[in-house]
N, CA, C and O atoms as CSV, one atom per row, in Angstrom:
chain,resi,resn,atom,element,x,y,z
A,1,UNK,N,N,0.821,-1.195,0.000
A,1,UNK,CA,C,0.000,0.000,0.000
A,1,UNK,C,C,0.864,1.257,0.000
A,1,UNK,O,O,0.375,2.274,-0.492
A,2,UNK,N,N,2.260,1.294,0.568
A,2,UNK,CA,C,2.649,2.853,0.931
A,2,UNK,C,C,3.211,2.926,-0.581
A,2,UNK,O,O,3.371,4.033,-1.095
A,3,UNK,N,N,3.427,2.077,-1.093
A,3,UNK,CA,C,4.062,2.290,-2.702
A,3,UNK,C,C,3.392,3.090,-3.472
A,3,UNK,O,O,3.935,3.800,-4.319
A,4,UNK,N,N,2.161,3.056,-3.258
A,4,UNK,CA,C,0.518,3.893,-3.794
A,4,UNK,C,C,0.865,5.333,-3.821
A,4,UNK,O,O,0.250,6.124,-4.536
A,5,UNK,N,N,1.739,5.646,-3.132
A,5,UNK,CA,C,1.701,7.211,-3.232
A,5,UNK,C,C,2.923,7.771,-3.758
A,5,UNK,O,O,3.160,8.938,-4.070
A,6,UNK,N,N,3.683,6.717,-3.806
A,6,UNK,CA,C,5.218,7.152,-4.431
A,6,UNK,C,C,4.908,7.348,-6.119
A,6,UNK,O,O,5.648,8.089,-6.765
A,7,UNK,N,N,4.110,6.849,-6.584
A,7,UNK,CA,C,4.143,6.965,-7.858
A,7,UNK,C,C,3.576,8.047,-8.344
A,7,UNK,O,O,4.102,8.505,-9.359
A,8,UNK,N,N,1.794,9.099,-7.516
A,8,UNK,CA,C,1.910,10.151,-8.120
A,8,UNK,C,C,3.116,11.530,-7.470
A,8,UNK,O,O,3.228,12.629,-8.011
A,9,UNK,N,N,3.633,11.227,-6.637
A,9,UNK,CA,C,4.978,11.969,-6.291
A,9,UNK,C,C,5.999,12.045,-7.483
A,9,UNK,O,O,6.610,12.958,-8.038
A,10,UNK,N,N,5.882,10.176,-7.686
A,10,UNK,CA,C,7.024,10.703,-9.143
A,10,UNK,C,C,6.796,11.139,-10.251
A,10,UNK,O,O,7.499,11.394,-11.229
A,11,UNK,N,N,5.229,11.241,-9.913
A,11,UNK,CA,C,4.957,12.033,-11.792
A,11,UNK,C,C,4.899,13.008,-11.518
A,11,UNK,O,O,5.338,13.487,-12.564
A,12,UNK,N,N,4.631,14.127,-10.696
A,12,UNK,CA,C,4.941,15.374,-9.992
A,12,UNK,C,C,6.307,15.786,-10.466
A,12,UNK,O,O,6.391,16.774,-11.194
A,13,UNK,N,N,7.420,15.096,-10.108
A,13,UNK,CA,C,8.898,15.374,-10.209
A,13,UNK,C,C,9.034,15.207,-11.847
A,13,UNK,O,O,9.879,15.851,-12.469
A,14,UNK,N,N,8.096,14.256,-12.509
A,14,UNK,CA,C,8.464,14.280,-13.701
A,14,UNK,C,C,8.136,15.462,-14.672
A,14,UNK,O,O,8.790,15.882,-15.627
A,15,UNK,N,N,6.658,15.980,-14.037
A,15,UNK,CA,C,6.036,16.969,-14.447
A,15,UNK,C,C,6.911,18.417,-14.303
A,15,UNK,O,O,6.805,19.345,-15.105
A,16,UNK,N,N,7.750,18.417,-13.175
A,16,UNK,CA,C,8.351,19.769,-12.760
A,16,UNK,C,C,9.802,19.102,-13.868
A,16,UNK,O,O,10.052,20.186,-14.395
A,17,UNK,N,N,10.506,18.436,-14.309
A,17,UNK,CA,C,11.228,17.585,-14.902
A,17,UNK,C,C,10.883,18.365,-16.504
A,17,UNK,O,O,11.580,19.165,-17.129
A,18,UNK,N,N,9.703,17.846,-16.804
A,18,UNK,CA,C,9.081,18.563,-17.998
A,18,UNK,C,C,9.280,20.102,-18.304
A,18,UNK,O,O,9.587,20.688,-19.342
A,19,UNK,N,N,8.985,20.563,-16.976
A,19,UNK,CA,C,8.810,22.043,-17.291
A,19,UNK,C,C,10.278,22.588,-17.419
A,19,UNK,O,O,10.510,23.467,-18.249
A,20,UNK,N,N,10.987,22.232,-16.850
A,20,UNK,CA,C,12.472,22.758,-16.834
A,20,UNK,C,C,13.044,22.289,-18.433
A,20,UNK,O,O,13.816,22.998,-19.078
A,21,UNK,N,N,12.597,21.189,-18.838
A,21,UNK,CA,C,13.070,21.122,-20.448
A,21,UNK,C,C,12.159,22.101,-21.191
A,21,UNK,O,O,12.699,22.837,-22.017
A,22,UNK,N,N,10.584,22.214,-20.956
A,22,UNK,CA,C,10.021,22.992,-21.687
A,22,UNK,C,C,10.506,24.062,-21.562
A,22,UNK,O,O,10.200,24.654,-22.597
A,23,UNK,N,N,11.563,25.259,-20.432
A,23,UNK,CA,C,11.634,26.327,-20.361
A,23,UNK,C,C,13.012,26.462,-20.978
A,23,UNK,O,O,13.344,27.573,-21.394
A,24,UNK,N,N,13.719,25.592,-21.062
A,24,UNK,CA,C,15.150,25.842,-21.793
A,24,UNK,C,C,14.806,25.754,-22.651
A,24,UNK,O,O,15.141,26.800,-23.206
A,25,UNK,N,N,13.832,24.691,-23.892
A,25,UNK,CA,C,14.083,25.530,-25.005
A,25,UNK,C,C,12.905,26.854,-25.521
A,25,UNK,O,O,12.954,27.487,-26.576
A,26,UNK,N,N,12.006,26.979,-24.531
A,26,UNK,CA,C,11.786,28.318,-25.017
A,26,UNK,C,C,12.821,29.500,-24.871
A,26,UNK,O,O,12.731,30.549,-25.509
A,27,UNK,N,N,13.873,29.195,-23.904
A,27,UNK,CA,C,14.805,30.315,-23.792
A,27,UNK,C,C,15.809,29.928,-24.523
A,27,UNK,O,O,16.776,30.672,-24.355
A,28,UNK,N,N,15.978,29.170,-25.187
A,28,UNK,CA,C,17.323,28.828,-26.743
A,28,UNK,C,C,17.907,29.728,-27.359
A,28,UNK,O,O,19.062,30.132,-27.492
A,29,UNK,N,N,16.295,30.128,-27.932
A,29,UNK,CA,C,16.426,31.509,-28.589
A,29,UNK,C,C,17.266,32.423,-28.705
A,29,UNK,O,O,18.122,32.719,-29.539
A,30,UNK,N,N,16.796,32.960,-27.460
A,30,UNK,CA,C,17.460,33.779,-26.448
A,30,UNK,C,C,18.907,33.778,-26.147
A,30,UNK,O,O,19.800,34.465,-26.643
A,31,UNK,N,N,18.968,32.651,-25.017
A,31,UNK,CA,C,20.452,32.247,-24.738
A,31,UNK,C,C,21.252,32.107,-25.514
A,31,UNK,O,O,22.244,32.834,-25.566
A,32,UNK,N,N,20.939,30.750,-26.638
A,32,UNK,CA,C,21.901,30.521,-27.499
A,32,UNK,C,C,21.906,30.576,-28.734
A,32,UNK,O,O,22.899,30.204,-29.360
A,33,UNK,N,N,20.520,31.170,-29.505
A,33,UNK,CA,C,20.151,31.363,-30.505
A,33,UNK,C,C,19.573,30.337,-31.116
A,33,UNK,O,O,18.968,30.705,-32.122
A,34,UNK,N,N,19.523,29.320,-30.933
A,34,UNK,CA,C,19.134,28.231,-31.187
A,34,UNK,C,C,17.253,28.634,-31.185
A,34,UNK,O,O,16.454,29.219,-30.454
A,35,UNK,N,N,17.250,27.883,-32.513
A,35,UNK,CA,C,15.686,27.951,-32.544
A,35,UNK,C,C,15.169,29.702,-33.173
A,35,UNK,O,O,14.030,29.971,-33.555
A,36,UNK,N,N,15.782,30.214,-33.152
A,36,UNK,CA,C,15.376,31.714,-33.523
A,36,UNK,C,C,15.111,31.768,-35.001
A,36,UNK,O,O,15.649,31.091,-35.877
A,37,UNK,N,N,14.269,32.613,-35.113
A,37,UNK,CA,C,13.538,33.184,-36.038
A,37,UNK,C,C,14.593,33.485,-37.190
A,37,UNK,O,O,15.779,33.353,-36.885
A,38,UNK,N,N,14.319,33.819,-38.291
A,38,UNK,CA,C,14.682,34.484,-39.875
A,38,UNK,C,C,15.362,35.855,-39.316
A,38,UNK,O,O,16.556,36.152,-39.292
A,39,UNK,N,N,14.384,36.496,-38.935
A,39,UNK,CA,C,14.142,38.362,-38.385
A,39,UNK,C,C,15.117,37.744,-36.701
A,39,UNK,O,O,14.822,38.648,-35.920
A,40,UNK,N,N,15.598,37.211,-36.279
A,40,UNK,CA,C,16.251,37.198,-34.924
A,40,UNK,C,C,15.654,37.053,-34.072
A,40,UNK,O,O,16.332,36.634,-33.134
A,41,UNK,N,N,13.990,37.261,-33.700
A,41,UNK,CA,C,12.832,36.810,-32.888
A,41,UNK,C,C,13.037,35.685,-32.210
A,41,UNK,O,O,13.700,34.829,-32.797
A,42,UNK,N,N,12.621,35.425,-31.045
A,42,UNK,CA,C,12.044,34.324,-30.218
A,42,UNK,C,C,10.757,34.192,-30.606
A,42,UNK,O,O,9.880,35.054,-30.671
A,43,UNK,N,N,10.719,33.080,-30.849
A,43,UNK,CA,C,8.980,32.409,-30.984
A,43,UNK,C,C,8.864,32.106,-29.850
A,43,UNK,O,O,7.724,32.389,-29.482
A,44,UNK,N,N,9.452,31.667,-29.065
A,44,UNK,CA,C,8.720,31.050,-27.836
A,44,UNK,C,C,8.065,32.529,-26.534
A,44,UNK,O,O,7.249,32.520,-25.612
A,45,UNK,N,N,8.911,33.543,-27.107
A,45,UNK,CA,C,9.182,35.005,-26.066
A,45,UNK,C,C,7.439,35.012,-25.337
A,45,UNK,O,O,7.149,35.214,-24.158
A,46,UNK,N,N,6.734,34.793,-26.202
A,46,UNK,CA,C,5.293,35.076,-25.259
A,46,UNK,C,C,4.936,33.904,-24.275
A,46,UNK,O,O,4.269,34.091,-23.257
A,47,UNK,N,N,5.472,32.583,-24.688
A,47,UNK,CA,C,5.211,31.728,-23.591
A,47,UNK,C,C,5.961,31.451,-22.391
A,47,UNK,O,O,5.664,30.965,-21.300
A,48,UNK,N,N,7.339,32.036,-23.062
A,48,UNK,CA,C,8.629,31.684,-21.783
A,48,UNK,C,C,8.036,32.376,-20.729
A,48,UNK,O,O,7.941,31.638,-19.748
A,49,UNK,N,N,7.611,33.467,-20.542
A,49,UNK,CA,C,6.596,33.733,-18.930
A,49,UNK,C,C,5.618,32.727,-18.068
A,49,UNK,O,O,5.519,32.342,-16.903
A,50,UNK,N,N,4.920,32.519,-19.391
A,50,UNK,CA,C,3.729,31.644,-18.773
A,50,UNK,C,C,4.482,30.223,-18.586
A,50,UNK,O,O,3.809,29.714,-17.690
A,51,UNK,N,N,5.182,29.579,-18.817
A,51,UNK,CA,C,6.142,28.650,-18.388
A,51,UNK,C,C,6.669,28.891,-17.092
A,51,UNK,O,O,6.406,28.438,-15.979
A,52,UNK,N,N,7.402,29.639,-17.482
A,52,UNK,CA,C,8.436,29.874,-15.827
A,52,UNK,C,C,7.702,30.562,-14.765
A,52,UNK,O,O,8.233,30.756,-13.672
A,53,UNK,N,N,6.518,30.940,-15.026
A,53,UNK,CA,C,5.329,30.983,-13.692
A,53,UNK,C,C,5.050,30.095,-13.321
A,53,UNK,O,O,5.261,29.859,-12.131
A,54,UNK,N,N,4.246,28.862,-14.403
A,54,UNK,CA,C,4.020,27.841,-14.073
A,54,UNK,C,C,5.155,27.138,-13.336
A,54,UNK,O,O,5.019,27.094,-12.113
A,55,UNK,N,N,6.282,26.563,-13.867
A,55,UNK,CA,C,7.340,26.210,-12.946
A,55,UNK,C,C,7.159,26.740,-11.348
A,55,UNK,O,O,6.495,26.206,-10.460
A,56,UNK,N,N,7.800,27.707,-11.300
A,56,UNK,CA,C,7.503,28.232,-9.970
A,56,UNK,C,C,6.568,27.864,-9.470
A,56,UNK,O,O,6.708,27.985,-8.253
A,57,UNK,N,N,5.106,27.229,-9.868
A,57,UNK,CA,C,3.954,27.350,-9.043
A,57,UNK,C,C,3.962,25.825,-8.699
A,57,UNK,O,O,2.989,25.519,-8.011
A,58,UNK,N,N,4.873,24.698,-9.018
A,58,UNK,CA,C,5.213,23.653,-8.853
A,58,UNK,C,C,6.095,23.491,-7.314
A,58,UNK,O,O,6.547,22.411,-6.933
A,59,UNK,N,N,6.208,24.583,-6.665
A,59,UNK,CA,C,7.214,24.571,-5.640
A,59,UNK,C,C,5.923,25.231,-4.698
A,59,UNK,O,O,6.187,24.825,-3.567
A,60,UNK,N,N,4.949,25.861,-4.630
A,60,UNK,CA,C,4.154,26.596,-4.027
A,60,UNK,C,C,3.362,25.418,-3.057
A,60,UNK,O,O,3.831,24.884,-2.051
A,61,UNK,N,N,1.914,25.164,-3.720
A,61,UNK,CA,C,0.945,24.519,-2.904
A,61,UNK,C,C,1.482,23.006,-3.284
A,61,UNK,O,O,0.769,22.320,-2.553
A,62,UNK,N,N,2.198,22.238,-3.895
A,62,UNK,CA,C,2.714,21.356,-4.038
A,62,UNK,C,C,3.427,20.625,-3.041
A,62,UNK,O,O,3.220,19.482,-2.634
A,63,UNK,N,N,4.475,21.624,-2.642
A,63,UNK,CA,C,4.945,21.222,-0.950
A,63,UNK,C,C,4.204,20.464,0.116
A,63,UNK,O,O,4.461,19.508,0.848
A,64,UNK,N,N,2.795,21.571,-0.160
A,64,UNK,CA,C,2.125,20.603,1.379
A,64,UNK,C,C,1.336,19.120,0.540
A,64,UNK,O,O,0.886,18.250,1.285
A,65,UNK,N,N,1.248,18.976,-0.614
A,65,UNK,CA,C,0.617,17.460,-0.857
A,65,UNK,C,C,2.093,16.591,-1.084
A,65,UNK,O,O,1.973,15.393,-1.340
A,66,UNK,N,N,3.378,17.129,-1.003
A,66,UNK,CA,C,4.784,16.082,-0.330
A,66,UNK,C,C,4.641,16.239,0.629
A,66,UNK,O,O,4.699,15.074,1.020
A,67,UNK,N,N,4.396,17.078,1.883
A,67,UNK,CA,C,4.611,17.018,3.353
A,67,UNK,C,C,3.387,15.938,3.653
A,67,UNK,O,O,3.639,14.979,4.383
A,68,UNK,N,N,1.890,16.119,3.014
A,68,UNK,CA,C,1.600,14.661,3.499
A,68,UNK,C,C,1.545,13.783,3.156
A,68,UNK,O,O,1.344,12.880,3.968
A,69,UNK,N,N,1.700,13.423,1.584
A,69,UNK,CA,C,2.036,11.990,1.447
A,69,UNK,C,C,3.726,11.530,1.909
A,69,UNK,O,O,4.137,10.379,1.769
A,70,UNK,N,N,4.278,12.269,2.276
A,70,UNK,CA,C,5.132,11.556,3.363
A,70,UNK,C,C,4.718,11.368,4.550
A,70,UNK,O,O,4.983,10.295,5.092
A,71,UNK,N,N,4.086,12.210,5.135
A,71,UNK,CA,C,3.808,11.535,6.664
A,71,UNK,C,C,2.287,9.739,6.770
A,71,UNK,O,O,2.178,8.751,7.498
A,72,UNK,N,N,1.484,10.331,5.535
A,72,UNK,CA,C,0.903,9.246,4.965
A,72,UNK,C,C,1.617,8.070,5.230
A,72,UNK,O,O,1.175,7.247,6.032
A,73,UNK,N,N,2.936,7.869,4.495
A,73,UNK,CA,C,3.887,7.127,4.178
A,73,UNK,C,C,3.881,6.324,5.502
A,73,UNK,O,O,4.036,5.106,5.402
A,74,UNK,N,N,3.720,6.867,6.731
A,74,UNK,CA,C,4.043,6.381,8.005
A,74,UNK,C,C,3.386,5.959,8.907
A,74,UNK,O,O,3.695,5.635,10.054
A,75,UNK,N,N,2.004,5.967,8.119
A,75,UNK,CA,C,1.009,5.466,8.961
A,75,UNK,C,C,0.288,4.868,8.108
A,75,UNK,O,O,0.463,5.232,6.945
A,76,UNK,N,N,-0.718,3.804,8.348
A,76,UNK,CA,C,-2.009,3.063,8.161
A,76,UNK,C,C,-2.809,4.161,7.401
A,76,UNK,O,O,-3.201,5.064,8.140
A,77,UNK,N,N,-3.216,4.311,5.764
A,77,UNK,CA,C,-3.372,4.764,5.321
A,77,UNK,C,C,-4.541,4.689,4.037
A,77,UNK,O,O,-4.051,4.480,2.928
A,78,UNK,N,N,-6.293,4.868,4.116
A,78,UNK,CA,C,-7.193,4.711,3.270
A,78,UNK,C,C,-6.524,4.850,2.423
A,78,UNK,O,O,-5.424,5.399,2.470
A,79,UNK,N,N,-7.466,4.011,0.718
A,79,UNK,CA,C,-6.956,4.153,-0.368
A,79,UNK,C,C,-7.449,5.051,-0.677
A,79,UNK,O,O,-6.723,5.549,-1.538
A,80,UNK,N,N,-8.632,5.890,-0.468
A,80,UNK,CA,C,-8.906,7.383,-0.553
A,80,UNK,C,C,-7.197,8.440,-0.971
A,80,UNK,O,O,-6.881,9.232,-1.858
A,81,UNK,N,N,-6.616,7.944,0.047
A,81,UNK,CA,C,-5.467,9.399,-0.246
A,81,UNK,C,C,-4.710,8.531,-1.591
A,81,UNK,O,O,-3.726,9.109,-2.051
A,82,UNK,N,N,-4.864,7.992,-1.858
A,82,UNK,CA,C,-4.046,7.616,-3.407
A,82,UNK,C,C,-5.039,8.156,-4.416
A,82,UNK,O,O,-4.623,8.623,-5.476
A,83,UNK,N,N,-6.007,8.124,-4.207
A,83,UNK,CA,C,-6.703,8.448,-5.480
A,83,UNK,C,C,-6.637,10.314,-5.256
A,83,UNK,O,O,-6.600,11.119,-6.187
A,84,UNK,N,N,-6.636,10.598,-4.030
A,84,UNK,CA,C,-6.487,12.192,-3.866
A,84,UNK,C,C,-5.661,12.772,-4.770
A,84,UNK,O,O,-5.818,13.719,-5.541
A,85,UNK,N,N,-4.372,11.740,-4.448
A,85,UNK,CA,C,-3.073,12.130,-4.421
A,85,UNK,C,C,-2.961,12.662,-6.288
A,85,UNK,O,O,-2.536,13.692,-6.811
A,86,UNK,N,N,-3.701,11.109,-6.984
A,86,UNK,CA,C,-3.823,11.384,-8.197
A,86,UNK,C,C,-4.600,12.562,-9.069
A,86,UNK,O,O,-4.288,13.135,-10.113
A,87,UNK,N,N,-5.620,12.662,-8.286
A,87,UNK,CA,C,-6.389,13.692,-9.022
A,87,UNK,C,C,-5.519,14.687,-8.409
A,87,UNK,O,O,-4.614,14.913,-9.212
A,88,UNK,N,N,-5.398,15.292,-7.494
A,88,UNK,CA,C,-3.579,16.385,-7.388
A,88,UNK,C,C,-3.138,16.237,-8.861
A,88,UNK,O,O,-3.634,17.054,-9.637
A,89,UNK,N,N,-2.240,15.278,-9.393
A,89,UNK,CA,C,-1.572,15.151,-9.824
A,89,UNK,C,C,-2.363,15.336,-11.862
A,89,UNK,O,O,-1.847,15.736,-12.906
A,90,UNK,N,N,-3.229,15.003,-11.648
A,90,UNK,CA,C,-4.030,15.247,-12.750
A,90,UNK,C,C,-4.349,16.294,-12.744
A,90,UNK,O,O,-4.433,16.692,-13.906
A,91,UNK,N,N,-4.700,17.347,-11.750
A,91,UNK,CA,C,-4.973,18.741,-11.771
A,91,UNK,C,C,-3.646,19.340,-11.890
A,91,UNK,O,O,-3.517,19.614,-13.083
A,92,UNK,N,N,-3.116,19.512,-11.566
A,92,UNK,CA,C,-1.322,19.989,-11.858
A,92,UNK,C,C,-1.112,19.744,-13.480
A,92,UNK,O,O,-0.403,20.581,-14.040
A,93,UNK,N,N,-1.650,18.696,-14.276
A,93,UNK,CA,C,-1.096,18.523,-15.490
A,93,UNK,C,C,-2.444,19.897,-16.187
A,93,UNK,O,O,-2.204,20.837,-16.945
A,94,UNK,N,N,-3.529,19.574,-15.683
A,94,UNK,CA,C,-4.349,20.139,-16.612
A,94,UNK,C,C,-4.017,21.730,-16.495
A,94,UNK,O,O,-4.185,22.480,-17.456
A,95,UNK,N,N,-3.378,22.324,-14.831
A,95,UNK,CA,C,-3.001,23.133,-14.482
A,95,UNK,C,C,-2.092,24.076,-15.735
A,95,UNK,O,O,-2.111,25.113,-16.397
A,96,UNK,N,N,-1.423,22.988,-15.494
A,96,UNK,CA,C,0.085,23.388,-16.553
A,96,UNK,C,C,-0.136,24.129,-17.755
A,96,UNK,O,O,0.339,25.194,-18.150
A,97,UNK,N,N,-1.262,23.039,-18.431
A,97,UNK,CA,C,-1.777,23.292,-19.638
A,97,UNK,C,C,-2.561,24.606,-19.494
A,97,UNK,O,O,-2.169,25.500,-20.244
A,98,UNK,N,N,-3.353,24.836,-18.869
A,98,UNK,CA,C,-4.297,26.547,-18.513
A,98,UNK,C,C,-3.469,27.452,-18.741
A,98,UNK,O,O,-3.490,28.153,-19.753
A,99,UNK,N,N,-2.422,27.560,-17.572
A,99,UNK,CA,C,-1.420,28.624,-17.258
A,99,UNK,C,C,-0.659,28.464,-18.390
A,99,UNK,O,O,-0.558,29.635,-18.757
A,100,UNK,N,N,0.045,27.693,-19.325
A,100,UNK,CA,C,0.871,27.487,-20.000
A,100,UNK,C,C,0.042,27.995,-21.505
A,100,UNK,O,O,0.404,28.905,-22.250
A,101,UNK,N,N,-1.032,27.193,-21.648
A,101,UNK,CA,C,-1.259,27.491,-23.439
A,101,UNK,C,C,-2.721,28.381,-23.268
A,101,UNK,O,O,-3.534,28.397,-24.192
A,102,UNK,N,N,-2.927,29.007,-22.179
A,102,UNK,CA,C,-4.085,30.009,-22.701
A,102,UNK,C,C,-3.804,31.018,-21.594
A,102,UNK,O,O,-2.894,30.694,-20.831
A,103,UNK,N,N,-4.417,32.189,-21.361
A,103,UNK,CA,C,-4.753,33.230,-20.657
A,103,UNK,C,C,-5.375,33.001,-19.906
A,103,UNK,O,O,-5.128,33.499,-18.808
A,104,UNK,N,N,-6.451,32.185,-20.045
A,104,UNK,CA,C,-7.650,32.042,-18.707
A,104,UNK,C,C,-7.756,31.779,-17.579
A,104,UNK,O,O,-8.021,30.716,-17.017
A,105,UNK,N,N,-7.521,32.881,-17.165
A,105,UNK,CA,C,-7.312,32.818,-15.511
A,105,UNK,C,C,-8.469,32.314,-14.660
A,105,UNK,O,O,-8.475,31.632,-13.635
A,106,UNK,N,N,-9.317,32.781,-15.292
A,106,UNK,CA,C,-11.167,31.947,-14.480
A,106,UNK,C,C,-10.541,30.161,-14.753
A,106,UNK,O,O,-10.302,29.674,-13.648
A,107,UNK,N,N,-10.336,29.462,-15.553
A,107,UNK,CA,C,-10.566,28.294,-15.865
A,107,UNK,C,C,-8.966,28.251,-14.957
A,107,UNK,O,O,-8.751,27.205,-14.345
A,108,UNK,N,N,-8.340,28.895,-14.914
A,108,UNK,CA,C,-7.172,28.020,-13.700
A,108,UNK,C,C,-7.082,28.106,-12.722
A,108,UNK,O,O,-6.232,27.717,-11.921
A,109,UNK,N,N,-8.303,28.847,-12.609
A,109,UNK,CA,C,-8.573,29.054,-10.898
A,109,UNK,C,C,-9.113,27.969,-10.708
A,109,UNK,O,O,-8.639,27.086,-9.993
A,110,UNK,N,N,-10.290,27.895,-11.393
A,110,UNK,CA,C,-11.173,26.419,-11.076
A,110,UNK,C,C,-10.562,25.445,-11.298
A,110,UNK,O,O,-11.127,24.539,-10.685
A,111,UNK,N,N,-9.226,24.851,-12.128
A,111,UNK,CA,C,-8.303,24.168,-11.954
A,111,UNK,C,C,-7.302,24.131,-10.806
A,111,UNK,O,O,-6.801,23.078,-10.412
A,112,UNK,N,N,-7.108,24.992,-10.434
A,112,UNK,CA,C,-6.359,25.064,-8.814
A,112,UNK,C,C,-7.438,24.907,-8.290
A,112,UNK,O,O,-7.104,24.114,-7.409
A,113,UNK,N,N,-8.591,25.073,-8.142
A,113,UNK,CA,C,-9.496,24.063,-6.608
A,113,UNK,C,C,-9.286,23.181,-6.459
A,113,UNK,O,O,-9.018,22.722,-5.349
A,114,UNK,N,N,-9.321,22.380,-7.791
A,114,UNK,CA,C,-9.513,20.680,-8.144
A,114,UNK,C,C,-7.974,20.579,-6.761
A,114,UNK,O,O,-8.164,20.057,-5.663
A,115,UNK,N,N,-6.848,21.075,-7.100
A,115,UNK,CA,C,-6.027,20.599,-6.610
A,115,UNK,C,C,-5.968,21.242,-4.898
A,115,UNK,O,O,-5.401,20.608,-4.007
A,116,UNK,N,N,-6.512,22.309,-4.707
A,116,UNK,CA,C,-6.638,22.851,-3.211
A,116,UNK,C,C,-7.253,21.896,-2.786
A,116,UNK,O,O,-6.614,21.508,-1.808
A,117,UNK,N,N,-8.114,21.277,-2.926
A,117,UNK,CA,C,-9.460,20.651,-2.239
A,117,UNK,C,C,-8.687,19.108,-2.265
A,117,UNK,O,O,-8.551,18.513,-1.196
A,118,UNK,N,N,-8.227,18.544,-3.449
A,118,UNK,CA,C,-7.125,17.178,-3.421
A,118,UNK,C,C,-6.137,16.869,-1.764
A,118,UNK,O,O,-6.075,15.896,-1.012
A,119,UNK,N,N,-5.386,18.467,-1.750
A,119,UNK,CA,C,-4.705,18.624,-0.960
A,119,UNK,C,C,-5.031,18.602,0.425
A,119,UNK,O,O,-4.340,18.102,1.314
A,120,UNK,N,N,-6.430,19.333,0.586
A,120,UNK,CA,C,-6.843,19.435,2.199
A,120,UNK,C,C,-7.259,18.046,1.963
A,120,UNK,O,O,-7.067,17.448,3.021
A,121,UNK,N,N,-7.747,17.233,1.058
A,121,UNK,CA,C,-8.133,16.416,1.873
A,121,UNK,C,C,-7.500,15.072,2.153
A,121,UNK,O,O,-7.978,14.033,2.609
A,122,UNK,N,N,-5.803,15.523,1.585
A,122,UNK,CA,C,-5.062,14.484,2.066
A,122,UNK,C,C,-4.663,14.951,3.504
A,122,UNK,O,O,-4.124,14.262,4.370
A,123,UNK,N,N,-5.072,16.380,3.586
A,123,UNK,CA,C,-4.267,16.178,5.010
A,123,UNK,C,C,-5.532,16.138,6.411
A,123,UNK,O,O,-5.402,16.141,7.635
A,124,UNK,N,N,-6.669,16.105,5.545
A,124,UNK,CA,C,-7.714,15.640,6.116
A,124,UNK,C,C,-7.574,13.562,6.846
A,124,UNK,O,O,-7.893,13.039,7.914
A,125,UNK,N,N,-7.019,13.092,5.704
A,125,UNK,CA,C,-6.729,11.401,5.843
A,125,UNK,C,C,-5.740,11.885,7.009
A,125,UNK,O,O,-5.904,11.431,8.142
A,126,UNK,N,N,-4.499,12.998,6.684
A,126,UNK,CA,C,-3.094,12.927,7.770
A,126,UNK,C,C,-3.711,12.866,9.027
A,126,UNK,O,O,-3.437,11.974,9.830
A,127,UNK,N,N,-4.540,13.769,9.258
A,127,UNK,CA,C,-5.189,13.761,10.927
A,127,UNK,C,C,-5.895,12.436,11.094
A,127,UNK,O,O,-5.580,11.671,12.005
A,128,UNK,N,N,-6.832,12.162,10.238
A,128,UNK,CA,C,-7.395,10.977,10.845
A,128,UNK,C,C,-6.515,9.736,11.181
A,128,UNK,O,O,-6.612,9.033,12.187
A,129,UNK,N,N,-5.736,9.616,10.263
A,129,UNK,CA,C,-4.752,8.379,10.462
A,129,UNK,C,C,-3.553,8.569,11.324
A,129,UNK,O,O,-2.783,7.624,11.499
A,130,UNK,N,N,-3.325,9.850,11.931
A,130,UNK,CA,C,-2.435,9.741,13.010
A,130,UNK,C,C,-3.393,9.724,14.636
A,130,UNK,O,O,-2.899,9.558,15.751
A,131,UNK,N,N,-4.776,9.939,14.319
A,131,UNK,CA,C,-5.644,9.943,15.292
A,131,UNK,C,C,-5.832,8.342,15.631
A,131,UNK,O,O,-6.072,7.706,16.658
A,132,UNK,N,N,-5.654,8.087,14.565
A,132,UNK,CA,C,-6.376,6.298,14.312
A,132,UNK,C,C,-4.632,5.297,14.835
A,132,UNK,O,O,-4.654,4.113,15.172
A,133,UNK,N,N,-3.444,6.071,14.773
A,133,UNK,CA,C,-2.260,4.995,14.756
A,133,UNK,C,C,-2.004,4.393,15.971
A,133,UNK,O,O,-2.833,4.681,16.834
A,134,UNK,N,N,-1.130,3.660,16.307
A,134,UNK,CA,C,-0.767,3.281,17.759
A,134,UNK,C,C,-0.259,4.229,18.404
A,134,UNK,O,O,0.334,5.038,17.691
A,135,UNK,N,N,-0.265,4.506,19.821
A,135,UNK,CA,C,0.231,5.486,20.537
A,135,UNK,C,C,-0.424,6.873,20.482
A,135,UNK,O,O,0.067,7.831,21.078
A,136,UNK,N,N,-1.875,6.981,19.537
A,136,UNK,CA,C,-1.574,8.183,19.027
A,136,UNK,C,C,-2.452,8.940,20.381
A,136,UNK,O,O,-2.528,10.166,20.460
């Protein structure tokens, strides 16, 4: 069972993994010229923002769904928080995609609930299952 949660953790890392290749070569251009335009342009220049926001936002509310599927990790644990864990992890991709290939800030808000609400309620399982462990 504790294996259950290591795997959407590692698509998380793969996902932040992703973004760091997606942001080097939108910055090619730039840096090394690579990839640039006829006229000297960056094609990528309007997305390299919305990228490297997104990145950054991979280190934000992300933290606390690693702080509890590690403590998860350590206790007696519903299969509820694996499937949490996943839809997290499915909202983060669809996330990516909002912030990354459109403007719409209404639709990534309502995409960050999906994952606020994922999150409390793994740490909703954290309390119960340290309420529920030996000693507790």
């Amino acid at each position: 069972m504790s294996q259950a949660l290591i795997l959407p953790m590692a698509a998380h890392v793969a996902l932040a993994a992703f973004l760091y290749v997606l942001l080097t070569v939108a910055r090619a251009p730039a840096v090394w010229g690579i990839g640039r335009s006829p006229d000297g342009k960056n094609r990528w220049a309007s997305v390299e923002p919305r990228i490297s926001a997104n990145l950054s936002n991979q280190f934000e509310w992300p933290l606390l769904f690693y702080a509890a599927c590690l403590m998860l990790l350590q206790l007696p644990y519903p299969p509820a928080a694996t499937t949490l864990a996943w839809i997290f992890i499915g909202g983060r991709v669809l996330h990516s995609g909002v912030q990354i290939l459109t403007c719409n800030v209404r639709l990534r808000g309502v995409v960050f609930t999906v994952n606020f609400l994922a999150v409390l309620g793994l740490w909703v399982l954290v309390v119960l299952a340290a309420d529920e462990a030996p000693g507790a």
